[in-house]
C-alpha positions, 0 to 999 in steps of 0.5 A: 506827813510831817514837815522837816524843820530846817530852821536850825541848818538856816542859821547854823549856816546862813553866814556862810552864802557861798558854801554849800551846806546839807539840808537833809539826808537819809542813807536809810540808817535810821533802823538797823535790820538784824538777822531774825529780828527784822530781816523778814519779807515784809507782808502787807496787812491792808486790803490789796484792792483799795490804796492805802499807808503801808505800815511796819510790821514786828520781825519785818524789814520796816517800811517807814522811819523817821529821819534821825542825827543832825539833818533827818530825813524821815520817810513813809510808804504807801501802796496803789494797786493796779486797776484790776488789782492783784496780790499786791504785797500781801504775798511777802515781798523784799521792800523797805529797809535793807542790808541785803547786798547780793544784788547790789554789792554794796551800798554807797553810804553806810551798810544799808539801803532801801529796797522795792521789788515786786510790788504787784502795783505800785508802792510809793515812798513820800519823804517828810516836807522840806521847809526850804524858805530862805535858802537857794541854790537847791540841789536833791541827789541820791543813789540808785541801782536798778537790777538788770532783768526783764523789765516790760512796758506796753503802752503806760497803763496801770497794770502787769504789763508796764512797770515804771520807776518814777522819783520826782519832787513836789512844790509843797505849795504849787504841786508843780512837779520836777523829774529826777527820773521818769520811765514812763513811755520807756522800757526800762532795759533800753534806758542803759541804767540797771546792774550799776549804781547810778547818780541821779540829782535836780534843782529844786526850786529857791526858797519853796517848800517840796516833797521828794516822792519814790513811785516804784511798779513792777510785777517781779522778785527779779524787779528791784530797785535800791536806792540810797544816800539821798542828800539836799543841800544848798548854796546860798541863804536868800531872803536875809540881808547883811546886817547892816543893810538896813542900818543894824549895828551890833557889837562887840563882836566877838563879844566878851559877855556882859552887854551886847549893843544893838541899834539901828538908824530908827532904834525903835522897840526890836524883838532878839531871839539868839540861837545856838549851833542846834537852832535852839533859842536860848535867849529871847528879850524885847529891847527898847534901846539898844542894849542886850544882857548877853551874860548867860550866854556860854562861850560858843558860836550863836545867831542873832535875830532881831525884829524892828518895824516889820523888817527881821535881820540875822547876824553871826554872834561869837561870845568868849 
């Protein structure tokens, strides 16, 4: 599973502490689903008795994407059959990206969603690690509706008898886990959650890495869930100082072009590397003063990053 760079939303928004900003999002888009094209009931070609990565078949609603537009989201699937194991999704099963809407009506964002249902064991859906260092205040949300029919569970065994939803968090480094929902040890039909969409959220830790993962087991077409409009976003950029906190100057700023001075109480060697708005640096250079030749730089918005004696801090830079 590849990690989902986040480094250009840090500086895209790392001025701004207090204003909640998105850090990832999918509303399953990525793949538009067309009538005959890739609308087809998604059959599993891996042997149904040993788990394995599900993988996207032609003329079949796609099961795995990758995250596209300004904050993605990519996503793969993945399949753990029950301890005796059985068809799995071999037999053609409504799972993976969707536009269907007899269930659920409509989606909440956009005009898809994604889809699992009788998955004869239990399918899993792992997103791409967030690489959430440097921000606070985390929060993941998504959207679900769990369609209302005869759900069962016995005893939590890994068999016909107990379907279970379970969307939690991962610590990418820790494995501790955070519960957004778990019916494990509950029937479903006594939860009051299916027939409506329903809002789920949970914070997630400050500045550490994490994997959201879907874990879906049932044994029925009837059994579905859908799920869309998954969001993580923050409140606050930890772990960068103000600029001036250990004794950074820059200016001008605004600047004109031309040169842009930057010292500090040591003006010591300093490593500078300015982004632009999509975290591209388009200006790197090692200053043994304190002057930076900024005259390349187009008018616009751009982060600062300047390195000295161990310590990195970040600025806001307007050039006119």
């Amino acid at each position: 599973m590849k990690k989902l760079l986040l480094f250009s939303l840090l500086f895209y928004f790392g001025w701004a502490a207090q204003a909640q900003f998105e850090v990832a999002i999918t509303s399953f888009e990525e793949v538009t689903i067309e009538t005959g094209v890739n609308d087809g009931q998604y059959i599993d070609t891996g042997d149904p008795t040993v788990a394995h990565d599900l993988i996207n078949n032609d003329g079949q609603t796609p099961v795995n994407a990758a995250g596209t537009g300004p904050f993605p989201l990519g996503y793969s699937a993945s399949y753990v059959p029950y301890d005796t194991p059985g068809d799995g999704l071999t037999d053609g099963d409504f799972v993976g990206i969707t536009n269907f809407t007899g269930t659920v009506g409509a989606y909440t964002d956009g005009t898809q969603g994604y889809q699992f249902s009788d998955a004869d064991g239990n399918m899993i859906l792992t997103f791409d690690e967030l690489e959430l260092g440097g921000i606070g205040d985390i929060v993941v949300s998504m959207d679900v509706f769990i369609q209302d029919t005869g759900w069962e569970y016995t005893d939590g065994a890994n068999n016909s008898s107990n379907d279970v939803i379970r969307i939690y968090a991962r610590n990418a480094v820790t494995d501790e886990e955070i519960d957004i929902l778990n019916t494990n040890g509950f029937d479903i039909d006594e939860l009051g959650i299916e027939g409506s969409w329903i809002s789920l959220n949970a914070s997630l830790w400050d500045a550490q890495n994490a994997v959201l993962i879907i874990e879906f087991r049932s044994n029925s077409g009837s059994e579905a869930m859908f799920v869309d409009n998954i969001l993580v976003t923050a409140d606050s950029f930890i772990g960068v100082d103000e600029f001036n906190d250990k004794g950074f100057t820059i200016y001008p700023n605004p600047a004109q072009g031309g040169l842009l001075y930057i010292s500090s109480a040591t003006n010591q060697t300093k490593e500078v590397k300015v982004y632009n708005m999509l975290g591209q640096i388009v200006l790197e250079d090692q200053i043994v003063n304190t002057l930076l030749d900024i005259t390349t730089l187009k008018a616009g918005v751009y982060m600062v990053q300047v390195t000295e004696d161990g310590f990195t801090s970040t600025e806001k830079l307007v050039v006119r």
